[in-house]
C-alpha positions as CSV (number, residue, x, y, z in Angstrom):
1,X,90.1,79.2,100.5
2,X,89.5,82.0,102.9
3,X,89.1,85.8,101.9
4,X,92.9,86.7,103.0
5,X,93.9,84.4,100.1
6,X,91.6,85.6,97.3
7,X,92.1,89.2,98.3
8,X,96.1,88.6,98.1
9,X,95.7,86.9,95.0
10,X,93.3,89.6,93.7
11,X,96.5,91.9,94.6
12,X,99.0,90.5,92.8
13,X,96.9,90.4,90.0
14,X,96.7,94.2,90.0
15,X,100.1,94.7,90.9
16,X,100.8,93.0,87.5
17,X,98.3,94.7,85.4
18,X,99.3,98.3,86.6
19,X,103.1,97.4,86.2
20,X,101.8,96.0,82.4
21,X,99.7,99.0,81.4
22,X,102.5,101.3,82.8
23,X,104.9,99.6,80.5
24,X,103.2,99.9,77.6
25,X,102.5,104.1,78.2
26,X,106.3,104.2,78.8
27,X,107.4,102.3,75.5
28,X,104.3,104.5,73.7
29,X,105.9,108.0,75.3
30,X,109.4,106.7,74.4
31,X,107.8,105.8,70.9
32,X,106.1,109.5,70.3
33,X,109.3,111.4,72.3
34,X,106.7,112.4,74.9
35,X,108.9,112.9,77.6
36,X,106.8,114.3,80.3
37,X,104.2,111.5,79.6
38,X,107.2,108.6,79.8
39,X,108.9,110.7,82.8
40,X,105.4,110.4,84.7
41,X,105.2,106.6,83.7
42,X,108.6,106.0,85.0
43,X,107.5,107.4,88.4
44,X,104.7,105.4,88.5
45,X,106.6,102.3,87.7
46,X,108.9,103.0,90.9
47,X,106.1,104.3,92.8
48,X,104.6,100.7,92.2
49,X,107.9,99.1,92.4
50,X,108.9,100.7,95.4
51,X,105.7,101.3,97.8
52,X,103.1,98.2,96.2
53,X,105.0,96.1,95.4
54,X,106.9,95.4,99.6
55,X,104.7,98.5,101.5
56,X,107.9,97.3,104.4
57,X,109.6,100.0,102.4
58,X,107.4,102.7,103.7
59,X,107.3,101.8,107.0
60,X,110.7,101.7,107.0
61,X,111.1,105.2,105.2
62,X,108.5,106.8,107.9
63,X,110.7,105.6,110.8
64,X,113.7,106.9,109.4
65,X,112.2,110.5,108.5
66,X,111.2,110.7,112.0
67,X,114.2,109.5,113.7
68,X,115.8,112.4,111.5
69,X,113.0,115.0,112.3
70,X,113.7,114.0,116.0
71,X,109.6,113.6,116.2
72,X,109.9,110.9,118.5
73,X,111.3,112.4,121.5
């Protein structure tokens, strides 16, 4: 097993715990009708969704804000 697979694993494993913690705030701020506190964990959970979960997206999103920024040419 070399170090590419441990730190992937390792990854995913974090990917799953954030998404698990986030969860729970989220169901808690739902709970206690904290809605900045369940606003800021639904943002999280898309921010992980989004941008941890397939980083392709970013790459994808920076090459389309600078084709529209025209910073290429």
């Amino acid at each position: 097993m070399s170090l590419e697979g441990i730190f992937q694993w390792f990854s995913e494993q974090v990917q799953y715990i954030l998404l698990f913690v986030l969860f729970i705030v989220l169901l808690a701020a739902a709970y206690k009708r904290a809605w900045l506190a369940m606003i800021g964990s639904l943002i999280g959970l898309a921010f992980i969704g989004i941008f941890v979960v397939n980083p392709e997206v970013l790459l994808s999103l920076s090459e389309w804000l600078g084709g529209q920024l025209n910073l290429g040419a």
